[in-house]
C-alpha positions as protocol buffer text, in pm:
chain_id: "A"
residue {
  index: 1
  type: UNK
  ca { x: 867 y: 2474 z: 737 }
}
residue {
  index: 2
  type: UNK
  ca { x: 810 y: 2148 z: 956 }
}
residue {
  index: 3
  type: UNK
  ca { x: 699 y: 1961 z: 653 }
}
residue {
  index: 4
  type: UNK
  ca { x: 967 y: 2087 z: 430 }
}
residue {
  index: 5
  type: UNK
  ca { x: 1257 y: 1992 z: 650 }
}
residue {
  index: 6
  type: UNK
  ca { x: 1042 y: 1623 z: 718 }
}
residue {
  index: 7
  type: UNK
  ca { x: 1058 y: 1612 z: 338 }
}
residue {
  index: 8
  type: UNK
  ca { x: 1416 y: 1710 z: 320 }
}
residue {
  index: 9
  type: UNK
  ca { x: 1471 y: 1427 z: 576 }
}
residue {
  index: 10
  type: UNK
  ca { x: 1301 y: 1165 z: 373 }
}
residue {
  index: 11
  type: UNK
  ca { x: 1536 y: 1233 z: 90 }
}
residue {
  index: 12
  type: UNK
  ca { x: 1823 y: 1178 z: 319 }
}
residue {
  index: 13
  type: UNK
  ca { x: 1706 y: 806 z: 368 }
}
residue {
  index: 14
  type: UNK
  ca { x: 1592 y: 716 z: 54 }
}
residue {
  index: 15
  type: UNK
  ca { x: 1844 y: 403 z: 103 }
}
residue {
  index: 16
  type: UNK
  ca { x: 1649 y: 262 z: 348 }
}
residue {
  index: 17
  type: UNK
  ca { x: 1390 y: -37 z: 296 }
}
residue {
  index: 18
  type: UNK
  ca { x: 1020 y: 48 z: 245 }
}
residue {
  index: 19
  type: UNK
  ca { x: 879 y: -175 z: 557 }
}
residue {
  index: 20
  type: UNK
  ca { x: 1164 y: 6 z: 774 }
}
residue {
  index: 21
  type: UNK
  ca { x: 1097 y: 354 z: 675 }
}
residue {
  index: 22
  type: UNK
  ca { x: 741 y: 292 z: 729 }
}
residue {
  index: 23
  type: UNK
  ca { x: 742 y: 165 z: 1056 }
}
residue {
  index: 24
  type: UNK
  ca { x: 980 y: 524 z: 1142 }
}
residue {
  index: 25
  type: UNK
  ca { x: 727 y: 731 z: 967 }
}
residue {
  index: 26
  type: UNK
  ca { x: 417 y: 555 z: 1079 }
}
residue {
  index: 27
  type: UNK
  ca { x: 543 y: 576 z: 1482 }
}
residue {
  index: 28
  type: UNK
  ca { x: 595 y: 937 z: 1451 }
}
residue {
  index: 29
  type: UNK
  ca { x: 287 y: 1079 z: 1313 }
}
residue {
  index: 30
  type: UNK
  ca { x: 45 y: 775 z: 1461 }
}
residue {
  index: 31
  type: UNK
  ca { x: 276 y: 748 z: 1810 }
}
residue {
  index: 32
  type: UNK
  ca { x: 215 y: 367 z: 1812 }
}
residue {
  index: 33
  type: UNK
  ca { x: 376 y: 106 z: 1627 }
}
residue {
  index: 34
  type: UNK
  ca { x: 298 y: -37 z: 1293 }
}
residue {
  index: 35
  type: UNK
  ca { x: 148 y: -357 z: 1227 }
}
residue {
  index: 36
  type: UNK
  ca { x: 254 y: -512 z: 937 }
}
residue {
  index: 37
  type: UNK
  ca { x: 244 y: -904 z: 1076 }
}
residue {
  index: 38
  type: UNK
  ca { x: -131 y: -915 z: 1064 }
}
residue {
  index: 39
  type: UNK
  ca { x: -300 y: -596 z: 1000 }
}
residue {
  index: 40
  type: UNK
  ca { x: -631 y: -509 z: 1156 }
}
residue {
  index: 41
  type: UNK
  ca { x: -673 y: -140 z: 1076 }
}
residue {
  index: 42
  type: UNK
  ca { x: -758 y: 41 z: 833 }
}
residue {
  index: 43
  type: UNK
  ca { x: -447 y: 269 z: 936 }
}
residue {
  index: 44
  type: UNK
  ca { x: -247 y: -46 z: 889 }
}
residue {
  index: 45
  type: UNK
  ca { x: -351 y: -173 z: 638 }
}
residue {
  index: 46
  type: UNK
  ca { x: -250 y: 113 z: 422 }
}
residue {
  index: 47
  type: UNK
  ca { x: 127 y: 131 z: 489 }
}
residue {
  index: 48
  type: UNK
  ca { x: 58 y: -275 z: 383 }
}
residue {
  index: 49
  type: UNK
  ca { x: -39 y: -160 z: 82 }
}
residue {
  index: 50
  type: UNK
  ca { x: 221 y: 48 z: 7 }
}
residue {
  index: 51
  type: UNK
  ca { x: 480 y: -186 z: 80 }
}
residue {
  index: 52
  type: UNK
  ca { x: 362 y: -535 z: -61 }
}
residue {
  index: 53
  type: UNK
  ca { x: 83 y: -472 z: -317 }
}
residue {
  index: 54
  type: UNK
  ca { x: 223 y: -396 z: -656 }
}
residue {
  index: 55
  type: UNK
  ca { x: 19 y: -399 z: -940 }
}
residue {
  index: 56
  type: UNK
  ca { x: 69 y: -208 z: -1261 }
}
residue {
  index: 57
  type: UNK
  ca { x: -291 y: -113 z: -1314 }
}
residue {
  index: 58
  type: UNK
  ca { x: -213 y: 143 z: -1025 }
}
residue {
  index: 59
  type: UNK
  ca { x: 46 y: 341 z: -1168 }
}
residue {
  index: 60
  type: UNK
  ca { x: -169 y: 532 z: -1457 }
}
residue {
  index: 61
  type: UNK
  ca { x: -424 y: 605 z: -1224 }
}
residue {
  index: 62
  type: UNK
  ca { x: -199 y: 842 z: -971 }
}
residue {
  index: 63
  type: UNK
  ca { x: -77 y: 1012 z: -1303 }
}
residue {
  index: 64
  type: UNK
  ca { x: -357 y: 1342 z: -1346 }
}
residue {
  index: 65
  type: UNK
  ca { x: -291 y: 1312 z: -1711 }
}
residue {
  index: 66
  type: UNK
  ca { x: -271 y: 950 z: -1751 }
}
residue {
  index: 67
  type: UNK
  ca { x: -564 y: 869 z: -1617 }
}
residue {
  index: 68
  type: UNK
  ca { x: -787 y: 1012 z: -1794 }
}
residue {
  index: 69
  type: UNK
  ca { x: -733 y: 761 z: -2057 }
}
residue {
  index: 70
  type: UNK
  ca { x: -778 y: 491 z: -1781 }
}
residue {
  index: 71
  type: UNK
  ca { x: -1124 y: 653 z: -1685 }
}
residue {
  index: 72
  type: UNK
  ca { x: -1222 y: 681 z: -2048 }
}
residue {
  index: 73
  type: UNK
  ca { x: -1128 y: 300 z: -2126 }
}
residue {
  index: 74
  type: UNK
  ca { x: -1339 y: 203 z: -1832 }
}
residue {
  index: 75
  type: UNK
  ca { x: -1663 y: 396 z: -1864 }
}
residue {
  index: 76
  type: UNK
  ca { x: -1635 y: 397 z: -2237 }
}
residue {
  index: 77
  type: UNK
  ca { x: -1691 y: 742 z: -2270 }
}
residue {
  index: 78
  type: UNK
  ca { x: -1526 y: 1102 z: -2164 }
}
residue {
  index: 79
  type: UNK
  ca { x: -1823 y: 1248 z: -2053 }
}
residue {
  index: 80
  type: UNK
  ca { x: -1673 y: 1258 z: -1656 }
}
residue {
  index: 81
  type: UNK
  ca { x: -1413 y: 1448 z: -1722 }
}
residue {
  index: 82
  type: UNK
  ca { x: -1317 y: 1774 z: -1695 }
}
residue {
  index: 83
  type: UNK
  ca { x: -1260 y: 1957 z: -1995 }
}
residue {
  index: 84
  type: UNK
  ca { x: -842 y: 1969 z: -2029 }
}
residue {
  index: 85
  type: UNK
  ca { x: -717 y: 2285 z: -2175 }
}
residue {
  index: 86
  type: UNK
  ca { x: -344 y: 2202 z: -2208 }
}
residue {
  index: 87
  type: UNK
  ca { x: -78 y: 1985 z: -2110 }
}
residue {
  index: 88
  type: UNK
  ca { x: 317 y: 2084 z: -2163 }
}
residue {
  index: 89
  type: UNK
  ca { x: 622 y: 1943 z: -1990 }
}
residue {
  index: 90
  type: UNK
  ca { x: 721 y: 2263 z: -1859 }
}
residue {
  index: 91
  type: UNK
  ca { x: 487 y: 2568 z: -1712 }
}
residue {
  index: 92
  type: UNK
  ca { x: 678 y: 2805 z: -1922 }
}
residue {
  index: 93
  type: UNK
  ca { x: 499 y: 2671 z: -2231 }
}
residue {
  index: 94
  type: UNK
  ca { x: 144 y: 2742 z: -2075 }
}
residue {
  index: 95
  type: UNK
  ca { x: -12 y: 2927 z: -2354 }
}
residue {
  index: 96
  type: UNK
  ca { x: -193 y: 3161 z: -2106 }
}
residue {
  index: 97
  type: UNK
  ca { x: -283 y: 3416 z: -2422 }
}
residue {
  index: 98
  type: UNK
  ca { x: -508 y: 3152 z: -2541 }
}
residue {
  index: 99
  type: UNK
  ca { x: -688 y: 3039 z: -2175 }
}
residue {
  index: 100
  type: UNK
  ca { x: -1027 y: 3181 z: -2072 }
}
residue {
  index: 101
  type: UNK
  ca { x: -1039 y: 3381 z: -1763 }
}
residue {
  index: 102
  type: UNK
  ca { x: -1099 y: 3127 z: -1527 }
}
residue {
  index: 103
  type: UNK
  ca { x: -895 y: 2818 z: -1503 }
}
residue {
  index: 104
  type: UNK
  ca { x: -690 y: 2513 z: -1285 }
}
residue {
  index: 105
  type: UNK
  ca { x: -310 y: 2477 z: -1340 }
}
residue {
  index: 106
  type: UNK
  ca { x: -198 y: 2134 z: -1179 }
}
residue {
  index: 107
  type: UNK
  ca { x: 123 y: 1939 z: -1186 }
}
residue {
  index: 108
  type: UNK
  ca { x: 50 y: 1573 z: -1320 }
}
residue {
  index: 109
  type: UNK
  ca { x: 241 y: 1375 z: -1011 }
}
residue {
  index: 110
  type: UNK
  ca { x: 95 y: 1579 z: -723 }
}
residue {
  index: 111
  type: UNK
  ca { x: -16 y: 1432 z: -428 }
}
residue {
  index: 112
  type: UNK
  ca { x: -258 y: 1448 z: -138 }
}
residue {
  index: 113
  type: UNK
  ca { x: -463 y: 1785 z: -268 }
}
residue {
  index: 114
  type: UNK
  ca { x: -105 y: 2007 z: -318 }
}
residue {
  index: 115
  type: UNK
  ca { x: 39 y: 2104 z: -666 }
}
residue {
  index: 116
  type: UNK
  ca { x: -285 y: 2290 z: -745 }
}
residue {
  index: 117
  type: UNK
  ca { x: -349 y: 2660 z: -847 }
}
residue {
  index: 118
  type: UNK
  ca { x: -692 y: 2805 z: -899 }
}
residue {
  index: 119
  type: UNK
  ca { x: -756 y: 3093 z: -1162 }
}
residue {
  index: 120
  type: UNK
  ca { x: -1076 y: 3294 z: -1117 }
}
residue {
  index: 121
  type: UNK
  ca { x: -915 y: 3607 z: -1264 }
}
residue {
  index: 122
  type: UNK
  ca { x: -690 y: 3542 z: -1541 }
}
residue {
  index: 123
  type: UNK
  ca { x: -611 y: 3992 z: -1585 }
}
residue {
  index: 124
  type: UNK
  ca { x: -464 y: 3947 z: -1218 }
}
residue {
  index: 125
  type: UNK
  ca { x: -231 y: 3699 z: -1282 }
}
residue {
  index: 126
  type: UNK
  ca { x: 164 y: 3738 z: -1251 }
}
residue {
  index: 127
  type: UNK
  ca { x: 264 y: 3504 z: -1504 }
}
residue {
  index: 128
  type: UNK
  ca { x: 597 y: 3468 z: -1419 }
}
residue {
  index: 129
  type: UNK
  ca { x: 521 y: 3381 z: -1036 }
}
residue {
  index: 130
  type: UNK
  ca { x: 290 y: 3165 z: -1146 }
}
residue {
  index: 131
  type: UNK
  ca { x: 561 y: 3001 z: -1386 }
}
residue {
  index: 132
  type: UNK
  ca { x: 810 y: 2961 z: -1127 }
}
residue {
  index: 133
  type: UNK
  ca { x: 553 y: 2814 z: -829 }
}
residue {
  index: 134
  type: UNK
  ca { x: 441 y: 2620 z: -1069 }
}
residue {
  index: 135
  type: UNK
  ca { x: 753 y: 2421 z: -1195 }
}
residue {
  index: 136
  type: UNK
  ca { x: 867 y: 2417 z: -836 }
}
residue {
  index: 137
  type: UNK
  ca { x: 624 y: 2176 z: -757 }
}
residue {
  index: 138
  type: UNK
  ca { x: 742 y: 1966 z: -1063 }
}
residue {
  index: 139
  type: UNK
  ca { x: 946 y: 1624 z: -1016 }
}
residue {
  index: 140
  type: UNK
  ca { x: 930 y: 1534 z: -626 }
}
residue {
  index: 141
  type: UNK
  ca { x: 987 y: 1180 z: -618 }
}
residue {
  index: 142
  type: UNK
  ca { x: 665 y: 1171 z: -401 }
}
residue {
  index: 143
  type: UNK
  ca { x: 706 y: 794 z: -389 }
}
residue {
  index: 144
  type: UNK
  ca { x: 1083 y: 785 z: -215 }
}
residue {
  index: 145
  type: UNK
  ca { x: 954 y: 984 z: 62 }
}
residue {
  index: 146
  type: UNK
  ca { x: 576 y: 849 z: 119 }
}
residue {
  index: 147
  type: UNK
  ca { x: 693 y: 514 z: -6 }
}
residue {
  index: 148
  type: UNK
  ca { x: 377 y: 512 z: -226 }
}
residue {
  index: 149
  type: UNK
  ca { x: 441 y: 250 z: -518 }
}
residue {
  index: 150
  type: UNK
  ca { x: 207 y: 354 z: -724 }
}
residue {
  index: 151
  type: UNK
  ca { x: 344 y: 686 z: -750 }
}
residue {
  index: 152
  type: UNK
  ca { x: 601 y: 549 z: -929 }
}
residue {
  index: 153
  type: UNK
  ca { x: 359 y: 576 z: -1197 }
}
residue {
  index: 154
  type: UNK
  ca { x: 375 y: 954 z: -1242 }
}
residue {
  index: 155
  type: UNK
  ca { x: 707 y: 925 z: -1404 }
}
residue {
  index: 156
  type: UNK
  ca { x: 698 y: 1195 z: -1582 }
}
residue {
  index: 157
  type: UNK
  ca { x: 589 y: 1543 z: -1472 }
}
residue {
  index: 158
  type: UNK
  ca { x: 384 y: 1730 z: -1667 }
}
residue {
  index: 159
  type: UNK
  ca { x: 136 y: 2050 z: -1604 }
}
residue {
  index: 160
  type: UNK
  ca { x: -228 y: 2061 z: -1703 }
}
residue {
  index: 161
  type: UNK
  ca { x: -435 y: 2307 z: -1725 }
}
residue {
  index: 162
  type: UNK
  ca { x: -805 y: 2223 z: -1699 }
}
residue {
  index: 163
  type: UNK
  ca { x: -1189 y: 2377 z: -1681 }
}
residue {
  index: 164
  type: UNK
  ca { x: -1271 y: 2579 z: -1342 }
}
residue {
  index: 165
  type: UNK
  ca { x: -1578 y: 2392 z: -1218 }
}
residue {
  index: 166
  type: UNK
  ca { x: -1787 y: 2631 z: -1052 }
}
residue {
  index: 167
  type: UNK
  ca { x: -2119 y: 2597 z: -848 }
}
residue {
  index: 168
  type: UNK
  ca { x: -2338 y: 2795 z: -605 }
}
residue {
  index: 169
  type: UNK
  ca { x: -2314 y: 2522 z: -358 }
}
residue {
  index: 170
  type: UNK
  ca { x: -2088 y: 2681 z: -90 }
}
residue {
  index: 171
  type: UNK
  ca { x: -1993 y: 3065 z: 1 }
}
residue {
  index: 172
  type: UNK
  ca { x: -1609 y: 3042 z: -26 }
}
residue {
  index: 173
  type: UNK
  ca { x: -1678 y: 2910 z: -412 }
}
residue {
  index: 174
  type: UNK
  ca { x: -1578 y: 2584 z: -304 }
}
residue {
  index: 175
  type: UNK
  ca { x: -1747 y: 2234 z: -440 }
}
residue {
  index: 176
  type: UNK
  ca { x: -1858 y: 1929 z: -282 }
}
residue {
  index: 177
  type: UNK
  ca { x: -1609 y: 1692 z: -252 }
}
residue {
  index: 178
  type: UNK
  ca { x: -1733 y: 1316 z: -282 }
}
residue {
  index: 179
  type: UNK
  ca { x: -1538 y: 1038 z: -187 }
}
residue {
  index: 180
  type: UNK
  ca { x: -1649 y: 706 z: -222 }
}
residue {
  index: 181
  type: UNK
  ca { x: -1444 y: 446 z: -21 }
}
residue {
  index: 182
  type: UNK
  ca { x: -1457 y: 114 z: -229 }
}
residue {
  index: 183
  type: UNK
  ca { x: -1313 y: -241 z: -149 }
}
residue {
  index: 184
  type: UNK
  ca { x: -1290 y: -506 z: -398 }
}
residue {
  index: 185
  type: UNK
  ca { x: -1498 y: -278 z: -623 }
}
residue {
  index: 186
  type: UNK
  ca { x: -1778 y: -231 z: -401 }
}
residue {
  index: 187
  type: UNK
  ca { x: -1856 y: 105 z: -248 }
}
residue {
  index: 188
  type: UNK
  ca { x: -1869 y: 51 z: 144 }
}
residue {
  index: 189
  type: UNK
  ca { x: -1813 y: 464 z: 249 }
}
residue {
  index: 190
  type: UNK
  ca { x: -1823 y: 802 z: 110 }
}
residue {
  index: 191
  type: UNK
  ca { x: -1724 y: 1099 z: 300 }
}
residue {
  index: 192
  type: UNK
  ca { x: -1811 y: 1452 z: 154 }
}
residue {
  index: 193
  type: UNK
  ca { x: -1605 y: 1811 z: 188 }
}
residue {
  index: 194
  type: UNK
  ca { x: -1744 y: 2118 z: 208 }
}
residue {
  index: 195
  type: UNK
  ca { x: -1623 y: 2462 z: 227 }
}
residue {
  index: 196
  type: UNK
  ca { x: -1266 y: 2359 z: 186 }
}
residue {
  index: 197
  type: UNK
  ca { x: -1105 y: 2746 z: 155 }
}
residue {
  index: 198
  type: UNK
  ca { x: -1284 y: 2838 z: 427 }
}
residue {
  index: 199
  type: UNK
  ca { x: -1453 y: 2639 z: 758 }
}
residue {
  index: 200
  type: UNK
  ca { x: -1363 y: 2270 z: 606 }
}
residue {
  index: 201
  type: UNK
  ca { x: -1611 y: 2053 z: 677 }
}
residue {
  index: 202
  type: UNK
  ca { x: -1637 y: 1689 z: 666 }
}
residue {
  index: 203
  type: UNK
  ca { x: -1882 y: 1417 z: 685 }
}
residue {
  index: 204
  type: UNK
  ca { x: -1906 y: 1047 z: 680 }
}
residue {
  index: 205
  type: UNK
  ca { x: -2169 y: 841 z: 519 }
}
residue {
  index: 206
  type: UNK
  ca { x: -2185 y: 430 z: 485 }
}
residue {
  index: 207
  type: UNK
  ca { x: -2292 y: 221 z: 201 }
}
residue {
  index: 208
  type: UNK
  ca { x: -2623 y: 236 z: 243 }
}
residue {
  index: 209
  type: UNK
  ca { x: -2627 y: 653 z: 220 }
}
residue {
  index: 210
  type: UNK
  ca { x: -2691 y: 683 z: 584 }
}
residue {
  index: 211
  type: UNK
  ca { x: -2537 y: 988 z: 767 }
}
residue {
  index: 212
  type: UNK
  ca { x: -2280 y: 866 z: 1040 }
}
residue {
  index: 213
  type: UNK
  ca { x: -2302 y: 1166 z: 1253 }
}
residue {
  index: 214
  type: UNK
  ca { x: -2044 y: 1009 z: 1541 }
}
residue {
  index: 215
  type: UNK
  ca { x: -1788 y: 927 z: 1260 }
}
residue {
  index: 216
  type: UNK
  ca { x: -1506 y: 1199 z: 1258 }
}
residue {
  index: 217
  type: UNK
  ca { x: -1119 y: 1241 z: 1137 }
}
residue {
  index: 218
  type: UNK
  ca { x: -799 y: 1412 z: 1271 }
}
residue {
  index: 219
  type: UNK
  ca { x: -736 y: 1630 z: 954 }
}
residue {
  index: 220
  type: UNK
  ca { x: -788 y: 1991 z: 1010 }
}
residue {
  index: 221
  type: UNK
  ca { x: -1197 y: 2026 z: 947 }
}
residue {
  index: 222
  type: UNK
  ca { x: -1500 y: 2044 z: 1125 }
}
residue {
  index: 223
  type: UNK
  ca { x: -1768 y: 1792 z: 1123 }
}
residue {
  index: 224
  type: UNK
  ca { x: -2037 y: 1795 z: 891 }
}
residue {
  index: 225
  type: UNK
  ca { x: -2333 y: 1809 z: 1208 }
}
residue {
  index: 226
  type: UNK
  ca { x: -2651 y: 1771 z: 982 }
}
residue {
  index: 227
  type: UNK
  ca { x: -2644 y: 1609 z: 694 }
}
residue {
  index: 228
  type: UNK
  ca { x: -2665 y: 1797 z: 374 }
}
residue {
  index: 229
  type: UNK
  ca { x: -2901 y: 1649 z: 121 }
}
residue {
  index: 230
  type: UNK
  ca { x: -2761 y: 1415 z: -154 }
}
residue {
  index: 231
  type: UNK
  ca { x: -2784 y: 1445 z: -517 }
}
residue {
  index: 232
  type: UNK
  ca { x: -3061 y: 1283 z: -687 }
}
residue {
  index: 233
  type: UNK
  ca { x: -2827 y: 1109 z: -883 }
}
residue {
  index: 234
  type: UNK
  ca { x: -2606 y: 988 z: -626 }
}
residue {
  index: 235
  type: UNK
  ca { x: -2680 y: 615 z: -701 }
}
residue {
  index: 236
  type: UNK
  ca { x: -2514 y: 702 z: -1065 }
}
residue {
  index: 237
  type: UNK
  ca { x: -2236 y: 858 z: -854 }
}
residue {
  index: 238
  type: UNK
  ca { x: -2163 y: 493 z: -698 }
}
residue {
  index: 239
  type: UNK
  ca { x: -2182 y: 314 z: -1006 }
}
residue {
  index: 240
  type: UNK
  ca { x: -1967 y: 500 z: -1173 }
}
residue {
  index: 241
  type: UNK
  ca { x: -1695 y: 487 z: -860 }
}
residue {
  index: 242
  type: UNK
  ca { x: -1745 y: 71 z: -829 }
}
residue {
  index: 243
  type: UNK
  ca { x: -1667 y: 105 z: -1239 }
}
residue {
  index: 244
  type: UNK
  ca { x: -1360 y: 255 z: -1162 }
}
residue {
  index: 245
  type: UNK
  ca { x: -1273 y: 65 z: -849 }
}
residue {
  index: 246
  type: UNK
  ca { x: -1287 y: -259 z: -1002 }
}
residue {
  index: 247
  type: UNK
  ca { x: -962 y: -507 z: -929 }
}
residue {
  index: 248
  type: UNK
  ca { x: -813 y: -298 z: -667 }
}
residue {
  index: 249
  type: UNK
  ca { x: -853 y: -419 z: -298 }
}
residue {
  index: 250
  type: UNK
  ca { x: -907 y: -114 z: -169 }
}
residue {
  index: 251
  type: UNK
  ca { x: -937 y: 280 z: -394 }
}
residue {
  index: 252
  type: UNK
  ca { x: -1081 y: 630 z: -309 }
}
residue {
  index: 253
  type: UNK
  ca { x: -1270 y: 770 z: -602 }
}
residue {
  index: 254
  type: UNK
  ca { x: -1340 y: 1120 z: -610 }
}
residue {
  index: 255
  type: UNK
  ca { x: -1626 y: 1308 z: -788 }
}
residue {
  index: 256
  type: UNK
  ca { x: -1805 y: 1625 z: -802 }
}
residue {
  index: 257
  type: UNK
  ca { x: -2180 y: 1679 z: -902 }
}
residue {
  index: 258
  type: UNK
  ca { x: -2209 y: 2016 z: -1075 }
}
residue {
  index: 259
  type: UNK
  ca { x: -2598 y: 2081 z: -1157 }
}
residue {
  index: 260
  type: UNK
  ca { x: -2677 y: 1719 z: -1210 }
}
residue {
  index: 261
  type: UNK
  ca { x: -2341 y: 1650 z: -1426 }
}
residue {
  index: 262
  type: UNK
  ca { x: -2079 y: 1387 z: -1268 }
}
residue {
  index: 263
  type: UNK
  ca { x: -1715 y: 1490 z: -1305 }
}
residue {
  index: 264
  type: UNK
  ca { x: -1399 y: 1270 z: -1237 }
}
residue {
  index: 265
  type: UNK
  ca { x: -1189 y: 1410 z: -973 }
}
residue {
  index: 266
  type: UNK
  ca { x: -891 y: 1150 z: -867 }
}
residue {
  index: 267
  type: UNK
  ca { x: -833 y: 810 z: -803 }
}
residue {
  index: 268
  type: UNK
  ca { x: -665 y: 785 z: -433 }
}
residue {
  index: 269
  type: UNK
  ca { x: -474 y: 452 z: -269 }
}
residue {
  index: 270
  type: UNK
  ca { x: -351 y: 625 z: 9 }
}
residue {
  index: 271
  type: UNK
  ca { x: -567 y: 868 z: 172 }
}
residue {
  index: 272
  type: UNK
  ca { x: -385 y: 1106 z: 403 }
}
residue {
  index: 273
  type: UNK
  ca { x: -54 y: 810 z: 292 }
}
residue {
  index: 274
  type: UNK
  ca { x: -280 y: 626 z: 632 }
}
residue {
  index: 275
  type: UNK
  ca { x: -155 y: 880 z: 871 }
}
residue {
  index: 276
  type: UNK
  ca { x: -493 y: 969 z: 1009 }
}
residue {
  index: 277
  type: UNK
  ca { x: -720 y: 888 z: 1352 }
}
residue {
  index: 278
  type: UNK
  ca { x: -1100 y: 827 z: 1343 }
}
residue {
  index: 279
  type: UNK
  ca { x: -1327 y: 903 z: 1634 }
}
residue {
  index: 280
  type: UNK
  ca { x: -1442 y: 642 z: 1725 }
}
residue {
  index: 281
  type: UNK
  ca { x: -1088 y: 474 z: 1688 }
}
residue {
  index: 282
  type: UNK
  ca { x: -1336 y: 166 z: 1619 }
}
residue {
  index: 283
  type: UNK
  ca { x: -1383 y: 344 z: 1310 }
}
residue {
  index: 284
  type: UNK
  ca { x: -1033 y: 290 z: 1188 }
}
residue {
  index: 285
  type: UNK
  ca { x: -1113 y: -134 z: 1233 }
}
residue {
  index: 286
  type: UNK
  ca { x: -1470 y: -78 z: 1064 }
}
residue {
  index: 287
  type: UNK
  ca { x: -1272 y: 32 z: 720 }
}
residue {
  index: 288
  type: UNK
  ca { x: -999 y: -210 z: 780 }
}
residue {
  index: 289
  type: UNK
  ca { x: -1244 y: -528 z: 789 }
}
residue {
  index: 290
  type: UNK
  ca { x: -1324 y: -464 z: 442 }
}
residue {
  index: 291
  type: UNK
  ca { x: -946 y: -403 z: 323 }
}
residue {
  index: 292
  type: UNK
  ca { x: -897 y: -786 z: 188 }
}
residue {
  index: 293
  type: UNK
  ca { x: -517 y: -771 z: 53 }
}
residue {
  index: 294
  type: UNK
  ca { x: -263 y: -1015 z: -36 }
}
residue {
  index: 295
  type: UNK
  ca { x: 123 y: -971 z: -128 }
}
residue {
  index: 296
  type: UNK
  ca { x: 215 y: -901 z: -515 }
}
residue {
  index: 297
  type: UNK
  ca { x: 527 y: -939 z: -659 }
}
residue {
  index: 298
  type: UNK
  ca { x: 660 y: -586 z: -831 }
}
């Protein structure tokens, strides 16, 4: 209900400029003041983003449809994605007659993990709920109230429906989550979520795969306190996140490892929009030394 009437609220003041709305937003949920003059944090340095650095490259990439083309074009091949099912304008032209039992319905301009429904019995489904929560999530203007740019990308909102990825790796049928935080192209971070539908853990490692045990966030988990072991193949994971990183000053690429087999999860610009604390708050200037941006014209 909070967030719904902080979204309603948002709409109200569309009018006003990004680096004003910004500074309102970022005082409320960081209860400290933005700094836009000369940004030090990695906190910071986000809502910078957001308001000065415009490039079009972005916008296909926050687009879940769109960007598989832009993932195809640079790794010159599809094998990283996940196997797409359909994609309609509306959810009442899912053709659910002709899906498997298991399945993902997303909305193509979601944000920030929402917009996404998880099938793993297809016979229990009300299709007509499902229709309606579906195209409810459709067409939110996510970038007038988060005053994301590149969300201005998803201009059109569509509904895919895509493979279930499935693994034995956690006991609420969860998957690893891999992040890999990359500036300038180069991988610096990754942080990894596990169990997210049921104790959400999270854990932080740096560029050289070592586990940062000390290194938490303020999102609703619990920390990851003994490292899990990596894939065998998580050196292929990296190059394959730099590869899609390439010419942005700072993006979040996110992959799963099923078995051995790399999928393409999202490409992220704003994590959390920057409304998140680190412990150690040093944490927060150890991402932000790495965050090299300059103004763009839109």
């Amino acid at each position: 209900m909070k967030r719904h009437l902080l979204y309603i609220i948002a709409r109200m003041l569309w009018f006003l400029p990004d680096t004003i709305m910004l500074r309102l937003q970022f005082f409320v949920k960081m209860r400290r003041r933005l700094n836009l003059s000369n940004p030090q944090r990695f906190s910071d340095k986000i809502q910078y983003y957001k308001a000065f650095y415009h490039n079009s490259d972005m916008l296909p990439c926050v687009d879940k449809y769109l960007v598989r083309d832009f993932v195809t074009s640079r790794l010159g091949t599809d094998r990283y994605l996940v196997p797409l099912y359909q994609v309609c304008n509306d959810a009442r032209q899912i053709d659910f007659q002709s899906l498997p039992a298991k399945f993902v319905i997303k909305t193509t301009d979601g944000g920030d993990g929402a917009n996404v429904l998880i099938c793993r019995d297809k016979s229990q489904l009300n299709t007509d709920e499902i229709v309606r929560q579906v195209n409810s999530w459709r067409n939110k203007k996510y970038d007038v109230i988060s005053r994301e740019w590149a969300y201005k990308g998803a201009r059109q909102s569509r509904v895919i429906v895509e493979q279930l990825l499935e693994s034995d790796q956690n006991s609420d049928g969860s998957i690893d989550d891999y992040k890999f935080l990359c500036f300038d192209g180069k991988f610096r971070y990754l942080w990894i979520d596990k169990n997210r539908y049921s104790k959400h853990r999270r854990g932080f490692w740096d560029e050289q795969f070592r586990f940062l045990p000390h290194v938490s966030s303020d999102w609703p988990t619990f920390p990851v306190e003994e490292a899990p072991i990596l894939p065998s193949n998580i050196l292929d994971m990296r190059n394959v996140a730099e590869q899609l990183a390439q010419g942005f000053p700072f993006a979040r690429i996110d992959l799963y490892n099923i078995n051995g087999a790399i999928y393409f999860g999202e490409i992220t610009f704003y994590p959390w929009s920057g409304y998140i604390r680190y412990t150690p708050d040093k944490f927060d200037f150890d991402l932000g030394q790495h965050f090299h941006i300059q103004k763009t014209e839109s």
